[in-house]
C-alpha positions in Angstrom: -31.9 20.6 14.7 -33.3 17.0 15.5 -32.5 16.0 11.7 -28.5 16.9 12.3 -28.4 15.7 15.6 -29.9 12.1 14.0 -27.6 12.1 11.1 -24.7 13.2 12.9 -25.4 9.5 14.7 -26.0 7.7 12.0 -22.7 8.7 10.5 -20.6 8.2 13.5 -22.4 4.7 13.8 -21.4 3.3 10.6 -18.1 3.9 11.7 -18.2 2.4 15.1 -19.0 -1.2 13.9 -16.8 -1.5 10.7 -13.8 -3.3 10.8 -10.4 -1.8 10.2 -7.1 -3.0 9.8 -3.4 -1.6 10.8 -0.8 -3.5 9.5 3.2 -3.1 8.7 5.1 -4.7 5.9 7.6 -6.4 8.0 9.4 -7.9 5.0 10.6 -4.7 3.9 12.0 -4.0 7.5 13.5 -6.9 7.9 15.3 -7.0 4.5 15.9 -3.6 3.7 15.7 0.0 5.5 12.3 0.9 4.2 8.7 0.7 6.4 5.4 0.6 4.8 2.7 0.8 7.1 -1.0 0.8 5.5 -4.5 1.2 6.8 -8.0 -0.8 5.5 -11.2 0.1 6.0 -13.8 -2.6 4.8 -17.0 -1.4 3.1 -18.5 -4.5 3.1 -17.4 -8.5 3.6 -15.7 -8.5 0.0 -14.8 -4.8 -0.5 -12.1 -2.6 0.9 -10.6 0.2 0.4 -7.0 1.1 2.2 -4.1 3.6 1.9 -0.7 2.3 2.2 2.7 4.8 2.8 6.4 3.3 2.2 9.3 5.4 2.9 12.5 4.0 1.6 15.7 5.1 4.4 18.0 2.7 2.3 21.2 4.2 0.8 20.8 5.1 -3.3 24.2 3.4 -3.5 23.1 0.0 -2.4 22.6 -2.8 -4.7 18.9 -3.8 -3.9 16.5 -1.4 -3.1 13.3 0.0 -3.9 13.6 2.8 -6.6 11.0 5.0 -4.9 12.2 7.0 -2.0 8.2 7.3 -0.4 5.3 6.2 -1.8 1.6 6.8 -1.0 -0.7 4.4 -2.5 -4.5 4.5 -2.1 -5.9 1.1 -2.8 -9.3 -1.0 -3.6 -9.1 -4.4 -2.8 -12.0 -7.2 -3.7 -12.1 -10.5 -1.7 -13.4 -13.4 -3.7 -14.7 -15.6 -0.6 -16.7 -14.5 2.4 -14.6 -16.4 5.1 -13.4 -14.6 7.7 -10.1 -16.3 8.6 -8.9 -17.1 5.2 -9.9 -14.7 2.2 -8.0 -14.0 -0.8 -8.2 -10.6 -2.5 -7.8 -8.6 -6.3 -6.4 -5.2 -6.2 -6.1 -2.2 -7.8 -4.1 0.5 -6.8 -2.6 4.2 -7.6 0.9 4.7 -6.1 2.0 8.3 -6.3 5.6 8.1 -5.6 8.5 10.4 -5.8 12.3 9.1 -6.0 15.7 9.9 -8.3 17.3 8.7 -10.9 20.7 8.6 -12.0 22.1 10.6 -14.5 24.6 9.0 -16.2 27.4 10.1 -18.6 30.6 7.3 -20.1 29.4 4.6 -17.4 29.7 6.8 -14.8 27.0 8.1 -12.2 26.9 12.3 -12.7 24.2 13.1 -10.1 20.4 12.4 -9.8 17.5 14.0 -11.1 13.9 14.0 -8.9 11.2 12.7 -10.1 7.3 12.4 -8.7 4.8 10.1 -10.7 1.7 8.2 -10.5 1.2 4.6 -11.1 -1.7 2.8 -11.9 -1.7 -0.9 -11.3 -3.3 -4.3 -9.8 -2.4 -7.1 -7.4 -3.2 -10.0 -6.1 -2.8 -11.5 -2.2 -4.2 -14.0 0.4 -5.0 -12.9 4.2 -5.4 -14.3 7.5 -7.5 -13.1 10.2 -7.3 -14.7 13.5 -10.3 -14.3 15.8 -8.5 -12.4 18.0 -7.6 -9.8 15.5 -4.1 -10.8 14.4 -3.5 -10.0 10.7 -0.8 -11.9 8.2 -1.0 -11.2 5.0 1.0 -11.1 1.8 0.6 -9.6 -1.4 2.4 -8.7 -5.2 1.9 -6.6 -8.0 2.9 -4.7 -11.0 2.4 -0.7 -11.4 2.9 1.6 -14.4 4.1 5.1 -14.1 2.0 6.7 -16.6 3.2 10.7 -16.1 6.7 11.3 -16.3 9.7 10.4 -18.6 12.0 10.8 -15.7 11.0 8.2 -13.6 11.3 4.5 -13.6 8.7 2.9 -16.0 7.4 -0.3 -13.5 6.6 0.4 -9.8 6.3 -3.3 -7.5 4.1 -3.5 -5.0 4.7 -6.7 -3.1 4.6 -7.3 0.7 4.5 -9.0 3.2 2.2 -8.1 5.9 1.3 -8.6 9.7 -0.9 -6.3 11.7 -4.6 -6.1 13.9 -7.7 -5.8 13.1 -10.5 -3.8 15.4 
């Protein structure tokens, strides 16, 4: 009972003392109707991994949204320098995303077919960390959906982020 009792501890320990991050992508708030908010956990000083989730509330007939309508996309990221206020990062990602697209027949827009696909990609960003925990950060990419003919070929992942870390 000792032995379960101790590791118990030392699992909930490693937890207690790593730093996390919360953040929102408040470019895609501010210029269109879509939130991404995205959660880091950091294994060590140059390695993280993270889970982002964007759900896209602008309307299919407007002329510049995202094509995906939500998007989950677990995410390994790799700083390159150990500094704690300024670090930039490599990424790779998979962003599973589901969305719709058009049917079309002479020119005209039919109806919509659903789609949900995986893309596998990378990325590249710089962060800031204040020392009181304020995060700004920004980020861009290039994804390839790689499982279904239905959905768009080329997934973005760009962003700009601001958030807390704890």
């Amino acid at each position: 009972m000792k032995k379960v009792i101790l590791a118990a501890v030392i699992f909930i320990s490693s937890f207690a003392n790593a730093q996390q991050e919360i953040k929102v992508d408040i470019a895609d708030a501010l210029v269109m109707k879509t939130l991404e908010v995205s959660y880091e956990y950091y294994l060590s000083e140059q390695s993280s991994v993270g889970i982002s989730a964007l759900f896209n509330f602008e309307k299919k007939s407007s002329d510049f949204r995202y094509n995906e309508n939500e998007m989950f996309t677990p995410y390994f990221r790799h700083y390159f320098t150990t500094n704690r206020n300024w670090n930039h990062f490599g990424e790779i990602f998979l962003g599973i995303n589901s969305g719709e697209t058009a049917i079309e027949a002479g020119g005209k827009t039919i109806g919509y077919k659903k789609y949900t696909d995986g893309a596998l990609g990378v990325a590249v960003g710089s962060k800031y960390v204040s020392n009181g925990g304020l995060v700004v950060g920004a980020y861009a990419g290039l994804g390839r959906n790689m499982f279904s003919s239905d959905s768009y070929s080329v997934v973005p992942r760009v962003g700009i982020n601001v958030g807390y870390r704890f």
